[in-house]
Structures are given as structure tokens and as C-alpha cells.
C-alpha positions, 0 to 999 in steps of 0.5 A: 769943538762945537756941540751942533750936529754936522752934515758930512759927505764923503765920496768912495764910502763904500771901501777902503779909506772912504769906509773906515772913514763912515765907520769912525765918524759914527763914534767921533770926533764930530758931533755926526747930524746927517752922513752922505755915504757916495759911491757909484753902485749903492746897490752892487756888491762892493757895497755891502759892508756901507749897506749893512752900516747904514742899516744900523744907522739909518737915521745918520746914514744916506747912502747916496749914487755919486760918480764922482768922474761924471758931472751929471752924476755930480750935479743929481748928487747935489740935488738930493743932498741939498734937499735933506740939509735944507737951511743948515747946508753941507758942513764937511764935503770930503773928496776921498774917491780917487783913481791910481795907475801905476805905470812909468812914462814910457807906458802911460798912455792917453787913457791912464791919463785922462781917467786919472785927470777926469777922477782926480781933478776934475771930479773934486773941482765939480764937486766944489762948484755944485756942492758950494751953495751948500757950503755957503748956506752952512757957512751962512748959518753957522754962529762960529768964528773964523774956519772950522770943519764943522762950520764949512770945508772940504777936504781933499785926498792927495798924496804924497805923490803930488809932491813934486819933491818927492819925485826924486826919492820915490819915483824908482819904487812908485813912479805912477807918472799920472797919478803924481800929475793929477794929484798935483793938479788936485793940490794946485786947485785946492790953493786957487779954491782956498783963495778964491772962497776964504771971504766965504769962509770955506776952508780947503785942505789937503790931506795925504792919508800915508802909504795904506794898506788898501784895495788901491795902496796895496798890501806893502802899506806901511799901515792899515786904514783904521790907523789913517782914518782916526789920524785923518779925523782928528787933523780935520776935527783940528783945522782952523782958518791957519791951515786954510789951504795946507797940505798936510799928512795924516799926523797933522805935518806939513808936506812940501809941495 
């Protein structure tokens, strides 16, 4: 693991997943430099729990408006990111904001589905072409060899759902028809970015944080989010140039797509 400090941006830092993860990632596995905590309402009440570790850390912390779902949002996100990591880029962008309705075919409407494509797809796309010439700059600015989460990557949230074989076992007690294809389509376009960007020497990677027992997950979860959190850091803290565009579990084992 490199000593240098990394920047790392996170988005929907303000609960659930998005939170442990800030949280954990002051205490390791990355040596932390600068933090960019993003959610919709920075100032709302949903955000206190983020505001408070930021005020305990506010020279690591930024917590910075992002909706992640609107493009506009995205690109005045970049700007100021952009202008507090200067020469040394973005190290780790972690696409964690996601959208979850839960009903079967018959009763998923246009609505369900397009804020499901809007949050999961295309959000993480914008998020890659405006934060790239961040990625680049780290990439650029970086004495490691090969692909590493502290050089230059990005990592999304997927699940499990988008794994067209695991329709057969877990559609009857999980069908949530538009989740499944947005996170499919997440999946397909992380592959086109880790081919696309590995001259850059970008990683991209897909992490599925397991069945948590989170505000989206619910309370059946199989387990909580400082569980899924501490898996998801060290898989990443792991990830070398071999796992360039891999679907993989919070355990670090590969899903079938």
C-alpha cells in the first residue's frame, strides 16, 4: 500500500453504506489525504451524523452538494473538487448513491424505471466523464506501477441483482424488476469503461456490498454495514490492474454476470 496520501470521493455519504464508509475510511485501510463526502442536502437533516464527522475532521472532510442523478449538479461537483486536489487529482471516486424500487414487472411503471436508470446508470456514467480528468491527472501524477485504488479507479456499487443468473433463485422473494436492469446496465458500463480507460491506467470495478441491513436493504439483511464496509475497503485497498473490470462481493469472490 502506498504511504501517499489519497483523495477519495464517495457519493450518498450521508447514511447508510455511503456513511460507514466515511467513517471507516478515517481509521484505514488508505492512507486518507482529502475526503469528498457528496449527498443531495448537506445541510438537511439526514446529514447530520456526516456533519458532526466532519466537524471532527475537518481537515480530511469536505462535505460537498452532489445529486448524483442530475448532470448539472455533477459537473459544479467536479468543479469544486477539482479545484482542492489541484496537481494531485482524484485517487478513488466510489459511486455508492443508488435508487431501489421493489415491485415485479406487472407493477413497475415508466416512472420506477426511469429514476432507477437516471440514479443508477447514468449517474455513474456522468460521474466517470466529468471526474476523468481528474482520474488522468492522478494517474499521471502517480509513481506506482500498474492499477491501484490509490493511484486512479472507481468503484461502483452493484448488486447481486444484476446478475442475470441470479434471477432464477431470488426473483420470487426479490423481484425489483428495475433495479436488477439498472444495475445491469451499471455492470455493462463499467466493462466498456475499464476497456476504454485501461491505457489511462484507470481501474474500474464492481462491488456487490451483500444483502445489508440498511434504510435501502431493509431490516432482513443478512448483515449490518459496518460488516459490508470493512469487506468493501479491503477488497478495494486489494484491487491491482488483474481485477480491472471484475464483479466481485464484499468477500473479494467473483459474481457471475
Amino acid at each position: 500500500m502506498a504511504a501517499k496520501p489519497v483523495s477519495v470521493l464517495i457519493t450518498g455519504a450521508n447514511r447508510g453504506l455511503g456513511l460507514e464508509m466515511v467513517r471507516q475510511m478515517l481509521a484505514g485501510p488508505f492512507p486518507l489525504g482529502k475526503l469528498f463526502a457528496c449527498c443531495r442536502d448537506p445541510d438537511g437533516p439526514r446529514a447530520e451524523a456526516l456533519r458532526t464527522l466532519a466537524k471532527k475532521h475537518p481537515n480530511i472532510i469536505s462535505i460537498i452538494c452532489l445529486d448524483a442523478a442530475d448532470l448539472c449538479s455533477i459537473k459544479q461537483c467536479a468543479k469544486q473538487v477539482g479545484s482542492l486536489v489541484g496537481t494531485g487529482g482524484l485517487n478513488l471516486l466510489i459511486n455508492n448513491a443508488g435508487f431501489l424500487a421493489k415491485g415485479i414487472l406487472q407493477e413497475t411503471n415508466a416512472e420506477d424505471m426511469q429514476k432507477s436508470f437516471n440514479t443508477n446508470v447514468m449517474g455513474p456514467m456522468n460521474m466517470i466523464k466529468e471526474f476523468l480528468p481528474h482520474l488522468r491527472t492522478a494517474a499521471k501524477a502517480s509513481t506506482m506501477q500498474g492499477m491501484s485504488s490509490c493511484k486512479s479507479a472507481v468503484v461502483t456499487i452493484s448488486s447481486q441483482m444484476g446478475s442475470m443468473e441470479s434471477v432464477k433463485w431470488s426473483y420470487s422473494f426479490f423481484p425489483a424488476v428495475s433495479y436488477r436492469i439498472s444495475k445491469a446496465g451499471v455492470n455493462i458500463l463499467t466493462l466498456c469503461a475499464a476497456e476504454e480507460l485501461k491505457k489511462d491506467e484507470i481501474l474500474f470495478s464492481l462491488l456487490h456490498p451483500g444483502w445489508v441491513r440498511t434504510d435501502m436493504g431493509g431490516e432482513e439483511g443478512d448483515i449490518d454495514a459496518p460488516e459490508s464496509v470493512q469487506g468493501m475497503l479491503g477488497v478495494m485497498a486489494s484491487l491491482t490492474e488483474k481485477q480491472n473490470g471484475a464483479f466481485l462481493n464484499y468477500k473479494g469472490e467473483t459474481i457471475p454476470w
